[in-house]
N, CA, C and O atoms as a GROMACS GRO file, in nm:
protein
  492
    1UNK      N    1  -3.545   4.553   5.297
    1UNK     CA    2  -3.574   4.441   5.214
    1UNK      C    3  -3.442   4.370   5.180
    1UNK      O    4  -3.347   4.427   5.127
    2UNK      N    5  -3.446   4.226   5.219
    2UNK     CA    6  -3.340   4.190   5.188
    2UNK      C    7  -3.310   4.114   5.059
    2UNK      O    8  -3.393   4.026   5.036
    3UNK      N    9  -3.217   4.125   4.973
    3UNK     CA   10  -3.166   4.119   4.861
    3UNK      C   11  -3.145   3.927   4.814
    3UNK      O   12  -3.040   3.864   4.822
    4UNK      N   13  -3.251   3.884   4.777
    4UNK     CA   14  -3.201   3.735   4.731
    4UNK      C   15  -3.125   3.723   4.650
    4UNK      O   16  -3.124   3.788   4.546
    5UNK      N   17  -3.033   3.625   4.686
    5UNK     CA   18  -2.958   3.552   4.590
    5UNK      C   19  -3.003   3.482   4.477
    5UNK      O   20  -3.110   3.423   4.492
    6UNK      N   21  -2.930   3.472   4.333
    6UNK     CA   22  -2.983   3.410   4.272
    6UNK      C   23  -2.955   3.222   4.288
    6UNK      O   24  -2.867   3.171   4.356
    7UNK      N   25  -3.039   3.161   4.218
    7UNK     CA   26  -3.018   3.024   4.248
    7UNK      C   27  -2.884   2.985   4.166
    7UNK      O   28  -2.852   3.035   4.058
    8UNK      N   29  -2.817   2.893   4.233
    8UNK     CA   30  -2.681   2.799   4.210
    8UNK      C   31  -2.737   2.704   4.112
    8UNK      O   32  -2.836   2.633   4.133
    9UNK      N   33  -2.664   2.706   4.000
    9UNK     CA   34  -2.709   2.636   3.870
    9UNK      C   35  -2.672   2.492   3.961
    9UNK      O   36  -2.575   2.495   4.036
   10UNK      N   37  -2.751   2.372   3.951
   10UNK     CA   38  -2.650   2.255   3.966
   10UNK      C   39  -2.536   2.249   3.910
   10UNK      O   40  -2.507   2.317   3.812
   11UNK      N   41  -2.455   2.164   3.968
   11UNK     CA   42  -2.352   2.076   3.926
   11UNK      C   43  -2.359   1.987   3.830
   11UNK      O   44  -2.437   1.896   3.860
   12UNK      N   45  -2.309   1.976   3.726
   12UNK     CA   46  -2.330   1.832   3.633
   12UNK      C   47  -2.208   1.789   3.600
   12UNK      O   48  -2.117   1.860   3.558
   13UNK      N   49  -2.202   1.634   3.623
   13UNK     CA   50  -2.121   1.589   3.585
   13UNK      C   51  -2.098   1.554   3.456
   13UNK      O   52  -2.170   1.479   3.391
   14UNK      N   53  -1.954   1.628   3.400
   14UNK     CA   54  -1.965   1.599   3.245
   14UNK      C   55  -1.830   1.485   3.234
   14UNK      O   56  -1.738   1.493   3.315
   15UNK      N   57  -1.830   1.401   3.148
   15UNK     CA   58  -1.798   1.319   3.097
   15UNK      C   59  -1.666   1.356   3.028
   15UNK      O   60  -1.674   1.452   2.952
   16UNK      N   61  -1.554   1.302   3.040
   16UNK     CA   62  -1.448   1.330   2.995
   16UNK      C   63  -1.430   1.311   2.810
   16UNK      O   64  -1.509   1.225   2.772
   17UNK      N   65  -1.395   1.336   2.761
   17UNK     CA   66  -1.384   1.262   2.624
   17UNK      C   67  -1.260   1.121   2.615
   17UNK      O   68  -1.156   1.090   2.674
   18UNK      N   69  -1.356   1.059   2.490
   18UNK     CA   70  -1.242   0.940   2.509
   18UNK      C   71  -1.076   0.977   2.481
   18UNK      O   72  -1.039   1.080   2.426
   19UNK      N   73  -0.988   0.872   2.532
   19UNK     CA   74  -0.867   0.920   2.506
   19UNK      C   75  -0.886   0.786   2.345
   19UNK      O   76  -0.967   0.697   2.322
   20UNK      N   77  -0.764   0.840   2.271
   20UNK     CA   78  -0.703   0.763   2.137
   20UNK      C   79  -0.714   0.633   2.199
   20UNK      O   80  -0.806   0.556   2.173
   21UNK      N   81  -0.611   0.604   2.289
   21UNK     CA   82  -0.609   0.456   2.352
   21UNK      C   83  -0.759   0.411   2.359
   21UNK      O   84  -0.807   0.328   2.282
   22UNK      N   85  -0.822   0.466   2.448
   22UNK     CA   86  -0.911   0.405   2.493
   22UNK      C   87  -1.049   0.364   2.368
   22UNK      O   88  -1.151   0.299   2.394
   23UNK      N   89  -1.007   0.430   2.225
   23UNK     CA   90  -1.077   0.430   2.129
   23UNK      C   91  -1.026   0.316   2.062
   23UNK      O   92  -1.103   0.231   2.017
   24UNK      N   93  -0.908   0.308   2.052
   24UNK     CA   94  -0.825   0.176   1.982
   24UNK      C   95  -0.891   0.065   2.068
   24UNK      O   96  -0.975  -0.004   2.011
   25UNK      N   97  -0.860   0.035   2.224
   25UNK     CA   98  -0.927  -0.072   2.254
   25UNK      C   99  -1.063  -0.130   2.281
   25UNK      O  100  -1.090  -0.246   2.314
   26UNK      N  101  -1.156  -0.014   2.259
   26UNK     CA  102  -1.261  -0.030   2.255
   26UNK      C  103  -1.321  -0.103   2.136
   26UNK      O  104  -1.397  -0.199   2.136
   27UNK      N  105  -1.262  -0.027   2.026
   27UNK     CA  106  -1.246  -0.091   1.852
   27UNK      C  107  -1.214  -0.253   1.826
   27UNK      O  108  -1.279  -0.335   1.761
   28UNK      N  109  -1.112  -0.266   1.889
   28UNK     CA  110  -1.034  -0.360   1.940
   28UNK      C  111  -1.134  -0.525   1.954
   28UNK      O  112  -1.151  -0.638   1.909
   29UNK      N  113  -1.180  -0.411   2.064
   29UNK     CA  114  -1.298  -0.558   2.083
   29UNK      C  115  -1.392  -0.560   2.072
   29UNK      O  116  -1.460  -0.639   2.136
   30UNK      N  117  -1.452  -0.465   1.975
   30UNK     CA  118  -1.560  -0.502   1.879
   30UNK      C  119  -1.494  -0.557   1.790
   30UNK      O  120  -1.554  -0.659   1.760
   31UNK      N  121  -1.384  -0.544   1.717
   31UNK     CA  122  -1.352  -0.622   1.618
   31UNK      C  123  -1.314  -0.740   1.634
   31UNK      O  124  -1.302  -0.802   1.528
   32UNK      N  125  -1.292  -0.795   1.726
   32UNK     CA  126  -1.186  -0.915   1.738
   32UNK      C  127  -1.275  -1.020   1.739
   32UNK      O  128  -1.377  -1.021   1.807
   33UNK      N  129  -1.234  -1.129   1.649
   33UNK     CA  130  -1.253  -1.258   1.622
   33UNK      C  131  -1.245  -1.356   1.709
   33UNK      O  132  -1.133  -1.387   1.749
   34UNK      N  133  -1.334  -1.411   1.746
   34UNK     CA  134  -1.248  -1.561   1.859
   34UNK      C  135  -1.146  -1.642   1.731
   34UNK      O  136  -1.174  -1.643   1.612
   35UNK      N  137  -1.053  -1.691   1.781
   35UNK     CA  138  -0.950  -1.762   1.733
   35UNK      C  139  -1.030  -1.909   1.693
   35UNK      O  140  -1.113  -1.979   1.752
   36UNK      N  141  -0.961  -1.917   1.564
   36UNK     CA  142  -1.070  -2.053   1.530
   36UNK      C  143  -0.897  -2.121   1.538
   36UNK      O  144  -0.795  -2.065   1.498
   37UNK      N  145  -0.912  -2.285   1.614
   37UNK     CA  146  -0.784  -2.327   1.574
   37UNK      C  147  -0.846  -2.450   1.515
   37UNK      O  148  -0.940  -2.516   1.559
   38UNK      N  149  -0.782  -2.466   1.419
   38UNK     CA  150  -0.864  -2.559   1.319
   38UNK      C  151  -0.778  -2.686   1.325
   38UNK      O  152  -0.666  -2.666   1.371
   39UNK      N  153  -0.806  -2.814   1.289
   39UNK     CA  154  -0.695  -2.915   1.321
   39UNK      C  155  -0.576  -2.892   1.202
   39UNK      O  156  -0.461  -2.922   1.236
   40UNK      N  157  -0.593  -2.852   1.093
   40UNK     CA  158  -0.496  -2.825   0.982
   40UNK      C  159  -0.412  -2.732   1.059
   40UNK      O  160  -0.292  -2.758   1.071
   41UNK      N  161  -0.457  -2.636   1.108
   41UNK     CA  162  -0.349  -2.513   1.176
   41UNK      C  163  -0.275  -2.591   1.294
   41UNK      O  164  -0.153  -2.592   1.279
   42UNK      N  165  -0.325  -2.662   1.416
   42UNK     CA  166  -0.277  -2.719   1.498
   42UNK      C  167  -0.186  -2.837   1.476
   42UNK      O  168  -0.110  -2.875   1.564
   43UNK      N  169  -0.194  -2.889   1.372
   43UNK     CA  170  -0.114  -2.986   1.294
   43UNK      C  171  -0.001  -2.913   1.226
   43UNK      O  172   0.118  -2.924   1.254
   44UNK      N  173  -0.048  -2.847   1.145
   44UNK     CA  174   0.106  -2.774   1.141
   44UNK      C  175   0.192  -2.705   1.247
   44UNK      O  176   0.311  -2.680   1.226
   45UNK      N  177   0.141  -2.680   1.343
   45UNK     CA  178   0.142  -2.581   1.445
   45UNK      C  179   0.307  -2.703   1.510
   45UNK      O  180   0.429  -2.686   1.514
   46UNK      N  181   0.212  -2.818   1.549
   46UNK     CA  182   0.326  -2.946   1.616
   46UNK      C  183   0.403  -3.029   1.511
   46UNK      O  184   0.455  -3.134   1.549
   47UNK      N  185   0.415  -2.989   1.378
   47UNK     CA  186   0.468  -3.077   1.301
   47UNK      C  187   0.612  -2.981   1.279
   47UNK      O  188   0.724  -3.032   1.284
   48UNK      N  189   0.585  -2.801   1.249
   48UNK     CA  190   0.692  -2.715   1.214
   48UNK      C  191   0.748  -2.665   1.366
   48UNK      O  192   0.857  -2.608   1.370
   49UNK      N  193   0.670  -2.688   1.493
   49UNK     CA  194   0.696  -2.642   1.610
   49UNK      C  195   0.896  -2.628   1.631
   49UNK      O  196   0.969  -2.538   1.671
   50UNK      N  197   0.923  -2.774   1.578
   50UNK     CA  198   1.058  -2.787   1.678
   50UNK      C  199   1.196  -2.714   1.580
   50UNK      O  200   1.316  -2.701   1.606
   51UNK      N  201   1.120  -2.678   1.467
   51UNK     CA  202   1.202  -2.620   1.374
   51UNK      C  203   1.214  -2.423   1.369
   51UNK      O  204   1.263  -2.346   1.286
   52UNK      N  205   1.162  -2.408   1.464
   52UNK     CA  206   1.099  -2.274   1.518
   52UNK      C  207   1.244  -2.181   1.529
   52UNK      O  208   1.247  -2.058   1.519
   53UNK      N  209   1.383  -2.284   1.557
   53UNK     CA  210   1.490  -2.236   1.632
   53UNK      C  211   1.594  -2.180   1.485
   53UNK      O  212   1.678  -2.092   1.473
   54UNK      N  213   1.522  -2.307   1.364
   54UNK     CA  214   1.600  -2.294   1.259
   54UNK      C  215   1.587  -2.185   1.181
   54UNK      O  216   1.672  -2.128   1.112
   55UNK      N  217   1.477  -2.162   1.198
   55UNK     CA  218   1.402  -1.959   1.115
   55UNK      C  219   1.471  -1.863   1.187
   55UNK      O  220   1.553  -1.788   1.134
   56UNK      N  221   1.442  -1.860   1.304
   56UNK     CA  222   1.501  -1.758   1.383
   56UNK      C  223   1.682  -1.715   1.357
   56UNK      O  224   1.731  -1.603   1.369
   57UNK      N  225   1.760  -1.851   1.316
   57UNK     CA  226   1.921  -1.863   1.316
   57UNK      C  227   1.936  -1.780   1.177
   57UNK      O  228   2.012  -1.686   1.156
   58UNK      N  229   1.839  -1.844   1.082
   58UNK     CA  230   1.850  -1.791   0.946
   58UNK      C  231   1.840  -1.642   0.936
   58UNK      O  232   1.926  -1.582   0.871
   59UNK      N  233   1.737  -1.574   0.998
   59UNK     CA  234   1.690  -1.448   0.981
   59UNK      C  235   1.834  -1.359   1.081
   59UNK      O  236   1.856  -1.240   1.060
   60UNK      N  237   1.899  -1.424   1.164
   60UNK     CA  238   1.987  -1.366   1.225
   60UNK      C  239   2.107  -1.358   1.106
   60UNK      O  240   2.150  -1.257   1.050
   61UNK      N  241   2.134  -1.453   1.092
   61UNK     CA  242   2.276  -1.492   0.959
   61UNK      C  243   2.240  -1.396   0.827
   61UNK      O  244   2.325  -1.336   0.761
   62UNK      N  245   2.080  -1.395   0.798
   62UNK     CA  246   2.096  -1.307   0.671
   62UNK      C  247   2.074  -1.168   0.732
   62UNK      O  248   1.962  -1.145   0.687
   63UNK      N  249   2.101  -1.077   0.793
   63UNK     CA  250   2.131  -0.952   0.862
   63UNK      C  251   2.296  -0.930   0.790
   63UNK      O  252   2.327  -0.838   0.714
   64UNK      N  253   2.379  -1.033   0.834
   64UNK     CA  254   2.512  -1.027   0.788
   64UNK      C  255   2.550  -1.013   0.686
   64UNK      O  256   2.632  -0.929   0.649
   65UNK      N  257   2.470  -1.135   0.592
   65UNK     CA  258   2.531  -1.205   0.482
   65UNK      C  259   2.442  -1.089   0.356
   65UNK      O  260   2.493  -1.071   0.246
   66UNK      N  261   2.333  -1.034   0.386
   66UNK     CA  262   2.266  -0.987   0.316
   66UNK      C  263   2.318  -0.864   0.263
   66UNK      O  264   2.329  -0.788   0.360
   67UNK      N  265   2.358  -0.801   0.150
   67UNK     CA  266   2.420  -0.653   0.121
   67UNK      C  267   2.311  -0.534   0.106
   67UNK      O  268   2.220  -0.526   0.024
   68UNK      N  269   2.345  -0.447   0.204
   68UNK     CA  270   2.242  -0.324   0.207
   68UNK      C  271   2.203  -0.346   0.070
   68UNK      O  272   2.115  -0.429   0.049
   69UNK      N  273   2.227  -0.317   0.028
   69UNK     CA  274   2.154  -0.256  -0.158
   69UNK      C  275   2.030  -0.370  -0.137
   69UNK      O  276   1.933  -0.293  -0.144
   70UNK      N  277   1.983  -0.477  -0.120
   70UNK     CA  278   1.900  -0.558  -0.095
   70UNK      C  279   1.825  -0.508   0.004
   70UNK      O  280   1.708  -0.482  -0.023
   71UNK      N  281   1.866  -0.488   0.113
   71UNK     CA  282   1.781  -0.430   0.244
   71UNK      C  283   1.741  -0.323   0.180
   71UNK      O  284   1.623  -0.336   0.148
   72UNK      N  285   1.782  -0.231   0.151
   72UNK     CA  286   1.698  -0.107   0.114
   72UNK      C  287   1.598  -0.087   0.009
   72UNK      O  288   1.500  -0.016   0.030
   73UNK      N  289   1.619  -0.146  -0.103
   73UNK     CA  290   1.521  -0.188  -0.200
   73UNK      C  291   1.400  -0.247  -0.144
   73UNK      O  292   1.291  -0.204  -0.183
   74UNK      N  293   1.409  -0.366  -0.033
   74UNK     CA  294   1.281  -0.390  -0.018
   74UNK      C  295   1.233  -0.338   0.051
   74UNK      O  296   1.112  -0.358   0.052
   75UNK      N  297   1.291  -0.233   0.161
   75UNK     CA  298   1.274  -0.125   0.222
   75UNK      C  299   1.157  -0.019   0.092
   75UNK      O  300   1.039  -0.002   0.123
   76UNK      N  301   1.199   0.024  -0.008
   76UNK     CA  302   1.170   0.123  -0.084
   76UNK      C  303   1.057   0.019  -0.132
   76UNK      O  304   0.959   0.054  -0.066
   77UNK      N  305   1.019  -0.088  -0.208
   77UNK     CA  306   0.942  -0.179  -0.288
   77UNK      C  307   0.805  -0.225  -0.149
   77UNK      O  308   0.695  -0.272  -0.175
   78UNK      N  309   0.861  -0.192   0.004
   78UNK     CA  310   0.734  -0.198   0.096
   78UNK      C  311   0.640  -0.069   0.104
   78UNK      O  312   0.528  -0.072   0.154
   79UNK      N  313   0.699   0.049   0.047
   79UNK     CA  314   0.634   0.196   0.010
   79UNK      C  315   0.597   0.206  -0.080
   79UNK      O  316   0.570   0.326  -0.089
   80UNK      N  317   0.564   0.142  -0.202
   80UNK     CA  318   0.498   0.145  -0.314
   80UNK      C  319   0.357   0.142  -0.260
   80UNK      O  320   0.317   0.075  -0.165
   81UNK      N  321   0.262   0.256  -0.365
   81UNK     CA  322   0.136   0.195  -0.359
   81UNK      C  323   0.146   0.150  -0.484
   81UNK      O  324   0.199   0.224  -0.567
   82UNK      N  325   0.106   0.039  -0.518
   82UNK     CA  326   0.034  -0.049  -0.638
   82UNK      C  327  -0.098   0.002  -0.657
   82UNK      O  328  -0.187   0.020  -0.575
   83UNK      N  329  -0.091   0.027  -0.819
   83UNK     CA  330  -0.248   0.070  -0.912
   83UNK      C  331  -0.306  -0.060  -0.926
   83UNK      O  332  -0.263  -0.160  -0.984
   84UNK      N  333  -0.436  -0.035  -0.846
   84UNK     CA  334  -0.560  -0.169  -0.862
   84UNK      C  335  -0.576  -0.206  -0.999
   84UNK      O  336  -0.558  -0.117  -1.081
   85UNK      N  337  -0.609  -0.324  -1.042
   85UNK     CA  338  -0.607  -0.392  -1.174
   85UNK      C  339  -0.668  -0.251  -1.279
   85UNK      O  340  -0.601  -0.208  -1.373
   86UNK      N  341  -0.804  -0.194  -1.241
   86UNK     CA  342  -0.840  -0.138  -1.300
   86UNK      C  343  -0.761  -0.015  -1.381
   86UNK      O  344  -0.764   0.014  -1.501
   87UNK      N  345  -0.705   0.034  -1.293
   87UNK     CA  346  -0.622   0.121  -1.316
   87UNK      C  347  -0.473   0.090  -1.428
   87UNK      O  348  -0.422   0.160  -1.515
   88UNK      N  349  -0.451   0.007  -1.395
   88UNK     CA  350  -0.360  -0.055  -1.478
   88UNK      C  351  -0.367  -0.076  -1.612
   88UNK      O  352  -0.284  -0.047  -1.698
   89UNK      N  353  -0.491  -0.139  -1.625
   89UNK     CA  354  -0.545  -0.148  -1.779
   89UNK      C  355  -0.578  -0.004  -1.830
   89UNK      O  356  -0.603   0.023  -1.948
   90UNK      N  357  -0.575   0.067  -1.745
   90UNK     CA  358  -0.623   0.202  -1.780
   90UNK      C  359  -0.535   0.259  -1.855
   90UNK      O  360  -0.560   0.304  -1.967
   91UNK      N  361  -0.395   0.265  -1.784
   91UNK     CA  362  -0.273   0.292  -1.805
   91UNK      C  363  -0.206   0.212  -1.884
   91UNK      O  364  -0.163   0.266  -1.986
   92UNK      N  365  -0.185   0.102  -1.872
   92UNK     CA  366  -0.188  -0.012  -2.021
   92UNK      C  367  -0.205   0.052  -2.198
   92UNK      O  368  -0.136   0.063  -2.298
   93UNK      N  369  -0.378   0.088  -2.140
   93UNK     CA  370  -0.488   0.137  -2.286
   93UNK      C  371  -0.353   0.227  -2.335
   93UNK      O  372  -0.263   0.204  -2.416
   94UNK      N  373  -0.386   0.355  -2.235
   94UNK     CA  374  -0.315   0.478  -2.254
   94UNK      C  375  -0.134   0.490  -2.343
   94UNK      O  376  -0.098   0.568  -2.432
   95UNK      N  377  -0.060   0.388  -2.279
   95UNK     CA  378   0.082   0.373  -2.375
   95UNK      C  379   0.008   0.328  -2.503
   95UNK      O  380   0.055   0.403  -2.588
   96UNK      N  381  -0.074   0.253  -2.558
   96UNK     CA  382  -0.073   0.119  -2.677
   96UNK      C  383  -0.102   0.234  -2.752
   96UNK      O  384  -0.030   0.272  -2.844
   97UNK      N  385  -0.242   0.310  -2.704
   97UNK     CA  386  -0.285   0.424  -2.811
   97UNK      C  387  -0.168   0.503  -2.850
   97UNK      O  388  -0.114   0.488  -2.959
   98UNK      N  389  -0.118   0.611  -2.736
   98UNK     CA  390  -0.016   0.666  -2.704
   98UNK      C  391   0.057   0.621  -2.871
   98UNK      O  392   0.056   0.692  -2.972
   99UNK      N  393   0.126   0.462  -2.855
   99UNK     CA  394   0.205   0.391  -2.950
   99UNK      C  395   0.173   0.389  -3.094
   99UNK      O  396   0.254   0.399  -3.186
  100UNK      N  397   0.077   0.378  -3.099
  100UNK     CA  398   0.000   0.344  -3.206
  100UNK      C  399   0.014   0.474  -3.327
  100UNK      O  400   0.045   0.454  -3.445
  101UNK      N  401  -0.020   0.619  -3.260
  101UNK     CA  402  -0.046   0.728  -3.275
  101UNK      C  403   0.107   0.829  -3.292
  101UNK      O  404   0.134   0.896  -3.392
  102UNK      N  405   0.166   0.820  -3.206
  102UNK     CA  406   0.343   0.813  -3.252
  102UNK      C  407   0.376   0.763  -3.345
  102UNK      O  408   0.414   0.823  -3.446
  103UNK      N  409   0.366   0.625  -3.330
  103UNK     CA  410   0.410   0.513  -3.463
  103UNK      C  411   0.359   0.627  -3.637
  103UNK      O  412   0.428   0.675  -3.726
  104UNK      N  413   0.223   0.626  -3.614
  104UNK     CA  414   0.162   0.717  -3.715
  104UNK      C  415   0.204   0.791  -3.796
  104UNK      O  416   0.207   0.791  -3.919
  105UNK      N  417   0.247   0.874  -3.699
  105UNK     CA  418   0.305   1.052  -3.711
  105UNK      C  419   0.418   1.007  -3.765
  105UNK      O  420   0.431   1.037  -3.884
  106UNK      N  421   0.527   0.929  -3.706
  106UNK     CA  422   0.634   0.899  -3.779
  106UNK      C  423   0.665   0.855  -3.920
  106UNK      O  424   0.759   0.899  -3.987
  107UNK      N  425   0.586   0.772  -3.956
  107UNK     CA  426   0.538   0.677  -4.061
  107UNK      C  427   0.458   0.792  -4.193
  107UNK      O  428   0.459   0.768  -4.314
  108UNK      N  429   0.402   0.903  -4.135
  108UNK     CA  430   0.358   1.008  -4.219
  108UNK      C  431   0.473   1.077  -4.293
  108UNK      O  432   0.508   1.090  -4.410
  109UNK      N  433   0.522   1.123  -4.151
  109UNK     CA  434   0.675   1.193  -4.126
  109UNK      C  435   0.796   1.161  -4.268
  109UNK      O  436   0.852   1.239  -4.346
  110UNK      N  437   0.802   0.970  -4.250
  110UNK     CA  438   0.892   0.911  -4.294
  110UNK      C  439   0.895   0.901  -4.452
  110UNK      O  440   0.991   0.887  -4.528
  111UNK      N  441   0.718   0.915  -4.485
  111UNK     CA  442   0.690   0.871  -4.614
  111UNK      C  443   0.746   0.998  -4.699
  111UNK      O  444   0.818   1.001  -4.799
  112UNK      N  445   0.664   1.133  -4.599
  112UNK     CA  446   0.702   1.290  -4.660
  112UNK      C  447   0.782   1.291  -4.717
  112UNK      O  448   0.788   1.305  -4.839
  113UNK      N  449   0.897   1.272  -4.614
  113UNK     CA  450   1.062   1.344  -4.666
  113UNK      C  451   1.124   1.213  -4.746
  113UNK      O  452   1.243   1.202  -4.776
  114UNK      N  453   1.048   1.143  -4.768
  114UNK     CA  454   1.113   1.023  -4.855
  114UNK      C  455   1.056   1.049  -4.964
  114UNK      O  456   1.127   1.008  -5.057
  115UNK      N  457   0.975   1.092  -4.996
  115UNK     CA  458   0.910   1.158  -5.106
  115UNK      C  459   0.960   1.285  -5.169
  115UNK      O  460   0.973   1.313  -5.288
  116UNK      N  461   0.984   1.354  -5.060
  116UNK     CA  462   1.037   1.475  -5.116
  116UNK      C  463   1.167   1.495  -5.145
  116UNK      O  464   1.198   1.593  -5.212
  117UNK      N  465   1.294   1.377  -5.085
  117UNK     CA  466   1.433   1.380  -5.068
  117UNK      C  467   1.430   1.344  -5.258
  117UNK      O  468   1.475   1.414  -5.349
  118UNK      N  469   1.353   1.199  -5.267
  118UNK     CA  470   1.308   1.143  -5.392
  118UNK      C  471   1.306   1.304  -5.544
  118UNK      O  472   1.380   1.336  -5.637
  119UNK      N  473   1.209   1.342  -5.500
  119UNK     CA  474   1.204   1.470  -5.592
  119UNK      C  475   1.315   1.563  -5.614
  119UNK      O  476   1.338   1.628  -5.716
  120UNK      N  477   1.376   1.560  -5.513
  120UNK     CA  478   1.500   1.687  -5.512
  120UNK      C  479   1.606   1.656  -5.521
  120UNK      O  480   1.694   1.732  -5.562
  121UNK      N  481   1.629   1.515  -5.479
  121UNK     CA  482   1.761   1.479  -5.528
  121UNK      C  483   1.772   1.405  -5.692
  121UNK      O  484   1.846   1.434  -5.787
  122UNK      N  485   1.677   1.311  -5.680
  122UNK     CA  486   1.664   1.228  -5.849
  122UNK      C  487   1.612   1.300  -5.955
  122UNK      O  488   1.622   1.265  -6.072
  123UNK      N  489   1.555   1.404  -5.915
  123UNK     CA  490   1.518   1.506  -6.040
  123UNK      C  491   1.589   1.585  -6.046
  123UNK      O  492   1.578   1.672  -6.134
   0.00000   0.00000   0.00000
């Protein structure tokens, strides 16, 4: 009796996974906007066009003229996260009370020993 083989699973072709790239440009162009050029934009576009050479000279000259301590600050001031309005007022509330409540204590503080300096020294 001869001995069958078992059956050969098919072959399937499996599908690679996407690469990063290929996820960015896929994204890419689902997101992308057709370009609206509006006559306001195209008007400025040929009115600032020929002055294009004069930005570029400037941004070269202030490299020079500019003192690190400036470059790096706005370096450090582009890493800020900023607290959304909400938050702010939040933090706002928080010093005034904070103030208010210090102020207090002191003012308790101040009356005490003015009271009591009063007793111990003038009597």
């Amino acid at each position: 009796m001869a001995k069958e083989e078992p059956a050969k699973p098919k072959r399937r072709i499996v599908k690679k996974a996407e690469t990063v790239r290929e996820k960015v440009e896929k994204s890419a162009k689902v997101n992308a906007k057709p370009k609206n050029q509006g006559i306001v934009r195209l008007t400025f576009y040929y009115i600032f066009w020929p002055f294009r050479f004069v930005g570029r000279g400037i941004k070269k000259v202030g490299r020079f003229f500019v003192p690190k301590y400036f470059k790096a600050s706005w370096a450090e001031l582009k890493q800020v996260t900023w607290p959304t309005g909400r938050e702010a007022w939040k933090l706002t509330l928080a010093v005034i009370i904070f103030a208010i409540i210090f102020g207090a204590v002191i003012t308790v503080v101040d009356i005490g020993l003015d009271k009591l300096f009063k007793k111990v020294i003038l009597d």
